[in-house]
matplotlib code that plots the C-alpha trace (Angstrom):
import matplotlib.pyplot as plt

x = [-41.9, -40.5, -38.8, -37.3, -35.7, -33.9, -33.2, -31.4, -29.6, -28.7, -27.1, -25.4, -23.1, -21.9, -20.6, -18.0, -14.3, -15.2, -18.9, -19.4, -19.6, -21.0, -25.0, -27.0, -28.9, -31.9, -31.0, -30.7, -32.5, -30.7, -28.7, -28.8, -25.3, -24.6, -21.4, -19.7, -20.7, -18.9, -16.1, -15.6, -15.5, -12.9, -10.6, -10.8, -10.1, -6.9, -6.0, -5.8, -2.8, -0.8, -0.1, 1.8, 4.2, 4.9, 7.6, 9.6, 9.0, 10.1, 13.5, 14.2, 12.8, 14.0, 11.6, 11.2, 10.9, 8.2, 6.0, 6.5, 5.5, 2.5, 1.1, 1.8, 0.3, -2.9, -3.1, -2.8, -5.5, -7.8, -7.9, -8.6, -11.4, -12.8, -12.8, -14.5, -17.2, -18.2, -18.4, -20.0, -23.0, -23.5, -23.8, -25.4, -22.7, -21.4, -18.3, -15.8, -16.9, -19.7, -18.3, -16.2, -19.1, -19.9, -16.6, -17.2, -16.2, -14.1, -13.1, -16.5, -16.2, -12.4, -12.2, -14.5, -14.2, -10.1, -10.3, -12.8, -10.2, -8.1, -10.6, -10.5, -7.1, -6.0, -9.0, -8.4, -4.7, -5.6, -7.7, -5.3, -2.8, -5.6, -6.2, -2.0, -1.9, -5.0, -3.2, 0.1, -1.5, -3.2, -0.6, 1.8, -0.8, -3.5, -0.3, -2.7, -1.6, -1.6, -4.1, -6.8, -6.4, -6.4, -9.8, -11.4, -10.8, -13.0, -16.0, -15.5, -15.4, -18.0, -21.6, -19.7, -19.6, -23.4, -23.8, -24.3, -22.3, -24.6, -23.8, -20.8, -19.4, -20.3, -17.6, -15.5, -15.6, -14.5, -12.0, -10.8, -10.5, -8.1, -6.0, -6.1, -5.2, -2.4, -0.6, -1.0, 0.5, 3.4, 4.0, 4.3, 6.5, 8.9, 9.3, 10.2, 11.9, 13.5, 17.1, 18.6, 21.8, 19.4, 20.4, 17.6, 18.0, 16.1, 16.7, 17.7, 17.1, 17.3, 15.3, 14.0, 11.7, 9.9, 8.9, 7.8, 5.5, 3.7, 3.8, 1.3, -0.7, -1.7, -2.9, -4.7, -5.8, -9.4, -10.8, -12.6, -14.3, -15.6, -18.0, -20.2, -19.6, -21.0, -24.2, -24.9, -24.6, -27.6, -28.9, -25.4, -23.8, -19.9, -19.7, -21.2, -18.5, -15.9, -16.1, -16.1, -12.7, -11.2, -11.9, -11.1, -7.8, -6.5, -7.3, -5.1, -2.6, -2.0, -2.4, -0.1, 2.6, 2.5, 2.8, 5.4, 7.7, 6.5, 7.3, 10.4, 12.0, 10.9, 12.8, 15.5, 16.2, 15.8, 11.9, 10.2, 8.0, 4.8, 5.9, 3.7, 5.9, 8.4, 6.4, 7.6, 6.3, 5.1, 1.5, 1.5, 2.9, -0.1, -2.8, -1.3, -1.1, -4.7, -6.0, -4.8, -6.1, -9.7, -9.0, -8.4, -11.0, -13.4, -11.6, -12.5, -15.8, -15.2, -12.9, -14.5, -17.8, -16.0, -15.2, -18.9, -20.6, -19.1, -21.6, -24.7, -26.0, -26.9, -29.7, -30.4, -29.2, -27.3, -29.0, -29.3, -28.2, -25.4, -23.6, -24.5, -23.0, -19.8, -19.3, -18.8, -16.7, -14.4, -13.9, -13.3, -10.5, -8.9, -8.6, -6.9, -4.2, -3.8, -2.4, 0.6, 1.8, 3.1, 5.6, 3.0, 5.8, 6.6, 2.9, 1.4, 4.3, 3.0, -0.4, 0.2, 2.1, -0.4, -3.2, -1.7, -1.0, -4.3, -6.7, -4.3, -3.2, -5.3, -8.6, -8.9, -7.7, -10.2, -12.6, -10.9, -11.2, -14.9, -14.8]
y = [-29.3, -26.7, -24.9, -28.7, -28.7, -25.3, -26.4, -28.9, -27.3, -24.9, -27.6, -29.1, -25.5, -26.0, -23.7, -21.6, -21.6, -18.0, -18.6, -22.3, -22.0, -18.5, -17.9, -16.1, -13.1, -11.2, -9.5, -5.7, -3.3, -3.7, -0.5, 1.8, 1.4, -0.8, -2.4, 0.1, 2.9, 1.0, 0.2, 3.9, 4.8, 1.7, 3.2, 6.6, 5.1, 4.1, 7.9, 9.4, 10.6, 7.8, 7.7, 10.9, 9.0, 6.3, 8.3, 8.8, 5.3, 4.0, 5.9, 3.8, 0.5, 0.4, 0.2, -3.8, -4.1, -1.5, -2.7, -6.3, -4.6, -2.8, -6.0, -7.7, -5.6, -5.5, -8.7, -9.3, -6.6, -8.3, -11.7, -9.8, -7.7, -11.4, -13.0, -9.6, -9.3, -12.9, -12.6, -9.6, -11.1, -13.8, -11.8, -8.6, -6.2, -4.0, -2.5, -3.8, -3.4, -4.9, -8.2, -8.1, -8.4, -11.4, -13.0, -15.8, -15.0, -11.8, -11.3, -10.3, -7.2, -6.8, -6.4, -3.9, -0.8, -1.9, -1.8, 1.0, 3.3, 2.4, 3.2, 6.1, 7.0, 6.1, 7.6, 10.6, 10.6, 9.7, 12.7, 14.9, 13.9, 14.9, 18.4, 19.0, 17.7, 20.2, 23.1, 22.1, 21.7, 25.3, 27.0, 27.9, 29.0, 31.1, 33.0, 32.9, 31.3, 27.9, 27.9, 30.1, 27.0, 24.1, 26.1, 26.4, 23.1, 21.8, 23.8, 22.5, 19.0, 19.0, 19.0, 15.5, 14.1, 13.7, 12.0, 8.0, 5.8, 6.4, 10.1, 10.3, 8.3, 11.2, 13.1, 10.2, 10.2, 14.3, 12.6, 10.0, 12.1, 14.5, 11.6, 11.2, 14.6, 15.2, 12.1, 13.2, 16.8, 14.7, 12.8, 16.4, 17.4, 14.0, 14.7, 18.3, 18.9, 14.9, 15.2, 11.9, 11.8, 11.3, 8.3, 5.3, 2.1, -0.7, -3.5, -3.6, -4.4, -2.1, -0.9, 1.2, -1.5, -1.1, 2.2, 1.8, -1.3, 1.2, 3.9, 1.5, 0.0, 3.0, 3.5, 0.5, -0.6, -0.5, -3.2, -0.6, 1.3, -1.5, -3.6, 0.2, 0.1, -3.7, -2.8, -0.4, -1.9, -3.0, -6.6, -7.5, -10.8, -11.7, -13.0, -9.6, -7.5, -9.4, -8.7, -5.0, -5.5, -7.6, -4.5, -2.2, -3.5, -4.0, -0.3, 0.7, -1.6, -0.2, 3.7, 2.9, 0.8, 4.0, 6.9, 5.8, 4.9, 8.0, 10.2, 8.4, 8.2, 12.0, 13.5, 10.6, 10.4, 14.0, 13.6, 15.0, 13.1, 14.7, 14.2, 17.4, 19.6, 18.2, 19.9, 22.8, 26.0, 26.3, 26.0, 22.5, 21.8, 24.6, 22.7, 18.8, 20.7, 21.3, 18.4, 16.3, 18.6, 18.3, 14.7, 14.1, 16.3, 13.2, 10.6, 12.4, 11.7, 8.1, 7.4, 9.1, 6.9, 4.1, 6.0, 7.3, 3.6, 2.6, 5.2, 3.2, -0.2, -1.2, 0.6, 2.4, 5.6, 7.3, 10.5, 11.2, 13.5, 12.0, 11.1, 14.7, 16.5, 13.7, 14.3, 17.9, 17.6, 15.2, 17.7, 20.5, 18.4, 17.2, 21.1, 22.0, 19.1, 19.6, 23.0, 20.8, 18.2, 18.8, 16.2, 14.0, 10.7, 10.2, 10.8, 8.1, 5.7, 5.3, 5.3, 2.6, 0.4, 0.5, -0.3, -2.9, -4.6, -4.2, -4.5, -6.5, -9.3, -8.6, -8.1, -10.5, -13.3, -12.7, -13.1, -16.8, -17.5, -17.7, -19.9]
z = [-3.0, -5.0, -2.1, -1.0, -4.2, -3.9, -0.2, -1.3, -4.7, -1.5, 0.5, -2.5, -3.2, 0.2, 2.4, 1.1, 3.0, 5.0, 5.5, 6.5, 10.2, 10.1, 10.9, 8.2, 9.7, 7.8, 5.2, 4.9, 2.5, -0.8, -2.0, -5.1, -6.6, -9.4, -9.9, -12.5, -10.0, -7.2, -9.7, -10.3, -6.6, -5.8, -8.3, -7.3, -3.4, -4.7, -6.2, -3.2, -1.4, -1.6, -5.4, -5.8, -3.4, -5.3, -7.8, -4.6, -3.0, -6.7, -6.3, -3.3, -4.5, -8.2, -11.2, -11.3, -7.6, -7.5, -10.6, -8.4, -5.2, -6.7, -8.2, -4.8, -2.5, -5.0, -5.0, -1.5, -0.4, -3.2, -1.4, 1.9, 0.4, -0.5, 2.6, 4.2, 2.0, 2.2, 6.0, 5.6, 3.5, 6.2, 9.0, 7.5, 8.7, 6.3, 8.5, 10.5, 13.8, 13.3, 11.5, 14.4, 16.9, 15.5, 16.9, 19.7, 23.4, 24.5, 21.1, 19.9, 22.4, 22.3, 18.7, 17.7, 19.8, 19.2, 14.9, 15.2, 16.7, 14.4, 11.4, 13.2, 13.7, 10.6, 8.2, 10.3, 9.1, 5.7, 5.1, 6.7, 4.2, 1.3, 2.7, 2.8, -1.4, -2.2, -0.3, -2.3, -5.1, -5.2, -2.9, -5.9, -8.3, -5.1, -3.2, -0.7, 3.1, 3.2, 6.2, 4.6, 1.3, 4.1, 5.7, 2.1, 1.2, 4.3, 3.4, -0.3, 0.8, 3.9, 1.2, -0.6, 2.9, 3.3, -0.5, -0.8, -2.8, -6.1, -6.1, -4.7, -8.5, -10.5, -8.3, -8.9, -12.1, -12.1, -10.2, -12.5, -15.7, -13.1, -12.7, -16.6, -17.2, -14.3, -16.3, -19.6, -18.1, -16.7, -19.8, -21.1, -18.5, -19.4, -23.3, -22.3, -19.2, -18.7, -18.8, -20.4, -17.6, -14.6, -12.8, -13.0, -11.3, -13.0, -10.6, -7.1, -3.7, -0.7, 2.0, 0.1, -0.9, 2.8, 2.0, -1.3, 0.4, 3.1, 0.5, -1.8, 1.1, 1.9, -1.8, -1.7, 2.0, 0.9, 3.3, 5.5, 2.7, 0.8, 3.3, 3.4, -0.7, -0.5, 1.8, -0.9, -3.6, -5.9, -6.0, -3.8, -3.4, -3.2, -6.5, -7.8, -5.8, -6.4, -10.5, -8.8, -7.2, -10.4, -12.5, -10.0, -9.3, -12.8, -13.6, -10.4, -10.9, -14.3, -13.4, -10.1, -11.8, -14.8, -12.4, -10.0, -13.6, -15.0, -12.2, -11.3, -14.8, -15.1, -11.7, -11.1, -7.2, -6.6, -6.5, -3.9, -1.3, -3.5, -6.9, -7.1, -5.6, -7.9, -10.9, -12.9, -12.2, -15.8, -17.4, -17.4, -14.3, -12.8, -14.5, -13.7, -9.6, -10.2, -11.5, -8.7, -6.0, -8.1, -8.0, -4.5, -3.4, -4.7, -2.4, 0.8, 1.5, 0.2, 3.0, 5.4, 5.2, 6.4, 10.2, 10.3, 9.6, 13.0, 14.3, 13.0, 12.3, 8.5, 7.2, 10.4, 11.0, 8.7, 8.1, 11.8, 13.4, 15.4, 12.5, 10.4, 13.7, 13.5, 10.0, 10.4, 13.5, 12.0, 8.6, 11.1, 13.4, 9.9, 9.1, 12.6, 12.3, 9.0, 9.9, 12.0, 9.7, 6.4, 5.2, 3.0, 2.6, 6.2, 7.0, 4.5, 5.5, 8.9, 7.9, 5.4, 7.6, 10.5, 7.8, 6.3, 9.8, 11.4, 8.1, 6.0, 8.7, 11.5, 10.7, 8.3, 10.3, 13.1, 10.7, 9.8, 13.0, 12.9, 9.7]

ax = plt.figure().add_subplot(projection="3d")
ax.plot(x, y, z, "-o")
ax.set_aspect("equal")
plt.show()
């Protein structure tokens, strides 16, 4: 009788918009990771690379436009993440390709092997841009050749890449109190160095605006990362996660909308693609280069999780030794191209824009399609 009853309190919910039509599988093993560990490692998805772009996407955009654009785009990617991680609960699948798989007809086969090459691609990209910020970061400070930095940095990062979610947000929160520190260092940098004739434009449109849009989806284009942060997560359910992306997103929002003023308001136009390089060679502008390679050496094995859970299916897997001898390749490839490509803005424009199109639009409304 009593399970009739909670039948029927079931029914009475009702399906939800995403989930109504979709077929609840068994349910996978439930993770380790609370919601404030998850919280910490959303945020610190969101410092990666594309943040020290924002000063220079700002100069294009104009302050207001780019605070507007930064709480667009977070918004945006928010209701996204939403509709994912609902589907995701229903079916069980806790990355893309395999929602995807779930799709009815040819699209079910189409569309995996298609968005997994592009979690590829563009993961692959992503984490080049990370090992190119570490090497400027320490470059100056070393004197060493940028290669033997970029080579050093991969056998740093490669022991992060085998940690779970649980771990892997004590190394975020190294990562966090970097970001605190490379702002307090260019809030340092400001009251000393500013010069009170720089140009600033408060207000304006141009197409500068486009750039500054790709530069922040590719801060925030967090859709592939956060289904494997979901099937880890502890005693997970969408209305749990979802109070992980609420938090999450307000603290980036604020540290995002800060940093590109800061940086922008510091250097005028003249700042450089990675506000980094834009830094004194002083103390503070040593330490503040520093702390954001520390921080962003945190980020990498967050991102790449999301390119090796294509290789396995929830719960199954993921300390074999398929995907051991994939992580290691794909840290050694990122090494090698990262000794070809160099220019940091142009690089995370193109990555943001084809992110934003295939897991912003795309993705998402494949899943609808199901609904």
């Amino acid at each position: 009788m009593e399970s009739t009853v909670q039948g029927t309190e079931r029914k009475a919910d009702g399906p939800t918009e995403t989930t109504q039509l979709l077929k609840p599988t068994k349910a996978a093993p439930d993770g380790k990771a609370t919601g404030p560990q998850l919280t910490l490692n959303l945020v610190v998805c969101g410092l990666g690379t594309g943040i020290f772009t924002l000063p220079w996407s700002t100069a294009g955009a104009s302050c207001m436009v780019g605070v507007l654009i930064v709480a667009g785009v977070l918004a945006l990617n928010a209701w996204t993440i939403f509709i994912l991680i609902e589907a995701a609960e229903a079916h069980q699948a806790f990355d893309i390709g395999s929602l995807l798989s779930s799709l009815p007809g040819a699209l079910g086969r189409v569309a995996p092997p298609a968005v997994n090459a592009v979690i590829w691609i563009g993961g692959f990209f992503c984490l080049v841009s990370y090992v190119i910020v570490i090497a400027d970061c320490a470059g100056p400070i070393a004197g060493v050749a940028t290669w033997k930095l970029k080579a050093l940095t991969s056998v740093l990062v490669l022991p992060l890449c085998f940690l779970d979610q649980r771990l892997l947000s004590f190394t975020s929160t190294f990562s966090v109190l970097a970001v605190m520190l490379v702002f307090a260092l260019m809030t340092s940098v400001f009251m000393q160095d500013h010069e009170a004739s720089l140009p600033i434009c408060m207000a304006g449109l141009s197409w500068g605006s486009v750039s500054m849009f790709a530069s922040m989806m590719q801060t925030v284009v967090l859709q592939m990362c956060v289904l494997p942060m979901y099937g880890e997560m502890r005693n997970r359910s969408p209305g749990a996660f979802a109070k992980v992306v609420y938090w999450g997103f307000a603290v980036l929002f604020i540290v995002c909308a800060s940093f590109a003023l800061l940086g922008y308001f510091t250097f005028g136009s003249a700042v450089k693609s990675n506000v980094l390089l834009s830094l004194p060679t002083s103390r503070a502008g040593n330490l503040a280069r520093l702390c954001a390679g520390a921080s962003v050496v945190g980020v990498y094995p967050i991102i790449l999780k999301p390119m090796i859970a294509t290789l396995y299916r929830p719960g199954e897997g993921q300390e074999s030794l398929t995907t051991h001898w994939a992580t290691g390749s794909v840290v050694a490839g990122v090494m090698m191209a990262s000794l070809l490509l160099s220019d940091l803005g142009k690089l995370n424009i193109f990555n943001g824009a084809v992110s934003m199109g295939v897991f912003v639009a795309v993705v998402p409304f494949l899943v609808g399609l199901s609904t």
